[in-house]
C-alpha positions, -999 to 999 in steps of 0.1 A, spaced: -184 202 128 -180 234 112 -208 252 125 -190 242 160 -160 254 152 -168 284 139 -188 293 172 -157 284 189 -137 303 178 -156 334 176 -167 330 209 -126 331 217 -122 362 196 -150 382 214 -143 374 252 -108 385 242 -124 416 236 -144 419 263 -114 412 285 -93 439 267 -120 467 271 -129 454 307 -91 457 317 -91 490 302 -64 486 275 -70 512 246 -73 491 213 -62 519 193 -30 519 209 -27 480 207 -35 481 168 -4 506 162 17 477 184 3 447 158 7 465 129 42 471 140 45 434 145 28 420 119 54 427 91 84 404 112 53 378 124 40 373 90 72 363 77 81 339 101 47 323 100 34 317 68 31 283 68 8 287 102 -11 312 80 -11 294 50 -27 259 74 -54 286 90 -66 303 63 -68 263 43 -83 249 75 -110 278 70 -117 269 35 -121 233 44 -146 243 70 -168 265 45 -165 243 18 -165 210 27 -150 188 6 -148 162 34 -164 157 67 -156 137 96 -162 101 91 -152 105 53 -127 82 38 -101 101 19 -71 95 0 -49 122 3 -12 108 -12 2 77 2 -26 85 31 -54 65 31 -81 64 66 -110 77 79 -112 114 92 -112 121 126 -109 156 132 -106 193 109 -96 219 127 -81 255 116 -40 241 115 -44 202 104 -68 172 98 -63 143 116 -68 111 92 -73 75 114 -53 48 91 -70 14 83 -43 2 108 -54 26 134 -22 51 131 -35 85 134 -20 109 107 -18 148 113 -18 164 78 -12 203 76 -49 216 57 -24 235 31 -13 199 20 -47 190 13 -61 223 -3 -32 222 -25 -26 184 -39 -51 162 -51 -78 143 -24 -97 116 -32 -131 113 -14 -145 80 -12 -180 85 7 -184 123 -6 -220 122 -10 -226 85 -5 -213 53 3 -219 37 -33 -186 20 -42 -179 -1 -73 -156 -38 -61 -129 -47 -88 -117 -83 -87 -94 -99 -113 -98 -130 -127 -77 -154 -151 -81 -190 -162 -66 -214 -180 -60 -210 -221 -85 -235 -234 -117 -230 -209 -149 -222 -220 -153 -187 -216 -188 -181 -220 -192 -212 -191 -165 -192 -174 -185 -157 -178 -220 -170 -168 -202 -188 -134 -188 -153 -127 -216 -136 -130 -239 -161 -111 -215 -158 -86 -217 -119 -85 -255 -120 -83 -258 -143 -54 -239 -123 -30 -260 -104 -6 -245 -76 -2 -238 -68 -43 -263 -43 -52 -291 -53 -83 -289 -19 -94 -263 -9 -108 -262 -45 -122 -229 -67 -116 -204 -69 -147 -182 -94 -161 -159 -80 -182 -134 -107 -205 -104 -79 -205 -71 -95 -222 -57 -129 -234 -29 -124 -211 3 -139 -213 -5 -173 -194 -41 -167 -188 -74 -156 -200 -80 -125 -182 -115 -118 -164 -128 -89 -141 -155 -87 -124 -171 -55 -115 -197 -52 -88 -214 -26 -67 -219 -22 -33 -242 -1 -7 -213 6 13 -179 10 0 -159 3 31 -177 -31 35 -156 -38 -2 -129 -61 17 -157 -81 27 -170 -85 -5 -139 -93 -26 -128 -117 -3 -158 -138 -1 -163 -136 -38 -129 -149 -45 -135 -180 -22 -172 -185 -39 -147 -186 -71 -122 -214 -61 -147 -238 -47 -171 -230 -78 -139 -234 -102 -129 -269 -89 -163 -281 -89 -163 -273 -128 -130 -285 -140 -121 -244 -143 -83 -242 -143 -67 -212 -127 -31 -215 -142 -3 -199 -118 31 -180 -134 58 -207 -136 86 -199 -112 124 -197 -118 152 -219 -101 184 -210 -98 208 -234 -92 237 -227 -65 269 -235 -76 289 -267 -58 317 -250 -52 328 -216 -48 361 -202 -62 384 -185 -35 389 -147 -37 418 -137 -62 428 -113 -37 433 -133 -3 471 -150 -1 460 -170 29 429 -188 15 450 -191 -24 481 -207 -1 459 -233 17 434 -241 -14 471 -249 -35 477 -269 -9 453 -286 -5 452 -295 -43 491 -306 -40 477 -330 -14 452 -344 -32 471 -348 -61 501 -370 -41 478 -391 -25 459 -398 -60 496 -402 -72 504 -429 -47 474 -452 -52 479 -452 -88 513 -468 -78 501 -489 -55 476 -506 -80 503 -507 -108 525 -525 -85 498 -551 -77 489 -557 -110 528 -564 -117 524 -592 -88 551 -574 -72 552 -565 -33 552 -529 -32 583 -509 -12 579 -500 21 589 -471 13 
C-alpha cells in the first residue's frame, strides 16, 4: 500500500511537469508566482499540511497497515484505507470512520495485529464464598485447555485475583492464534463454565438488587390552588359522610328510629 501510493503520486507530480514544459509555461516564472502565494496558502492550510506531511510518515513508517486492528481513542475497527489526508478505520459495526493522519501521529494508537495476530482472552470469574477453590481452579483450567482454539503455548492461566465483596474472584487468562477470533473464544468458554458449574454444585452468587418502594399516595403540589381546593374538599366530604354513619349506628344502638332528616 505504500509502495503504491508513493508511485501514485509521483507519477502525478511528474506528468504535471511534463504538461507544464510541453505547454510551454516557463517554471521560473511560475516559482516567483508560488512563492508569492505560499506565505497567505500556508496559513490557511495548515491543518491540510499538517494531515499530508502525517499521512507521509504513516506511509514510511508503518505503524499500521491495512487490515490492522487499531485503537485509536474511542475508535476501535479494522483499517481500510491510508492515504496522504486521513485513514479510513471500518468499525466492528461496519461504520466507516475518516480520521485526519495528524490525529493519529499525534495521540496514542493501539495496534492489535502489529506484527502478529497473538492476542491474550481475559475472562472474569467469581463464585460463591465457601467453594472449593482449588476444585474451582483445576475446573477452570481444564476448561481452558480443552478449547480448540486456546493456544498450548503460551500455556492458559487461572489466576485467583480478589476475595471480592460477594464473591471469590477468578480470571482466567488464555491465548489465542488469532486475536480477532477472542469473541469467539470468551463466549464459548463462559458457557463451558455454567454448564460445568451446575454439574458441580459451583455457586455463581449474583449482586443483590435494591427495591424501592412507591409511595401510596402522592401529596398535591403546595403551589396549585385548584388541586389544594378540590383535595380539601374532598377530605370535608369524607369526613361528613364518616360523621353521619357514626350517627346512624349510635342511633340504632339507642333502639331509636333515626330522623329523617
Amino acid at each position: 500500500n505504500s509502495i503504491r501510493l508513493a508511485v501514485g503520486y509521483a507519477g502525478v507530480a511528474l506528468a504535471a511537469l511534463v504538461g507544464i514544459s510541453a505547454a510551454g509555461i516557463d517554471l521560473s516564472n511560475l516559482a516567483l508566482v508560488a512563492g508569492a502565494l505560499s506565505l497567505g496558502i500556508g496559513f490557511g492550510l495548515q491543518n491540510v499540511v499538517s494531515n499530508f506531511v502525517s499521512g507521509l510518515i504513516l506511509l514510511a513508517e508503518r505503524p499500521f497497515k491495512v487490515g490492522d486492528w487499531i485503537v485509536a481513542g474511542d475508535i476501535s475497527g479494522t483499517v481500510r484505507k491510508i492515504s496522504v489526508r486521513a485513514t479510513e478505520i471500518e468499525t466492528f459495526q461496519r461504520q466507516s470512520v475518516i480520521l485526519p493522519n495528524s490525529n493519529l501521529i499525534n495521540n496514542a494508537v493501539g495496534n492489535w495485529t502489529h506484527r502478529n495476530k497473538l492476542g491474550r482472552v481475559d475472562i472474569k470469574v467469581g463464585v460463591a464464598y465457601g467453594s472449593d477453590v482449588k476444585r474451582v481452579h483445576a475446573v477452570l483450567l481444564g476448561i481452558c485447555r480443552a478449547h480448540p482454539m486456546v493456544l498450548k503455548n503460551p500455556e492458559p492461566f487461572v489466576l485467583f485475583a480478589n476475595f471480592g465483596p460477594a464473591a471469590l474472584e477468578f480470571e482466567i487468562r488464555v491465548f489465542v492464534a488469532d486475536v480477532l477470533n477472542g469473541s469467539i473464544v470468551q463466549n464459548d468458554i463462559r458457557f463451558a463454565i455454567f454448564d460445568i458449574f451446575e454439574d458441580e454444585h459451583i455457586e455463581i452468587p449474583s449482586a443483590p438488587r435494591a427495591v424501592v418502594e412507591s409511595k401510596k399516595r402522592e401529596s398535591w403540589p403546595i403551589d396549585d390552588d385548584k388541586i389544594e381546593a378540590e383535595f380539601a374538599e374532598r377530605e370535608r366530604l369524607e369526613a361528613e359522610a364518616a360523621a353521619e354513619q357514626a350517627r346512624l349506628a349510635k342511633t340504632k344502638r339507642r333502639g331509636r328510629k333515626p330522623d329523617p332528616d
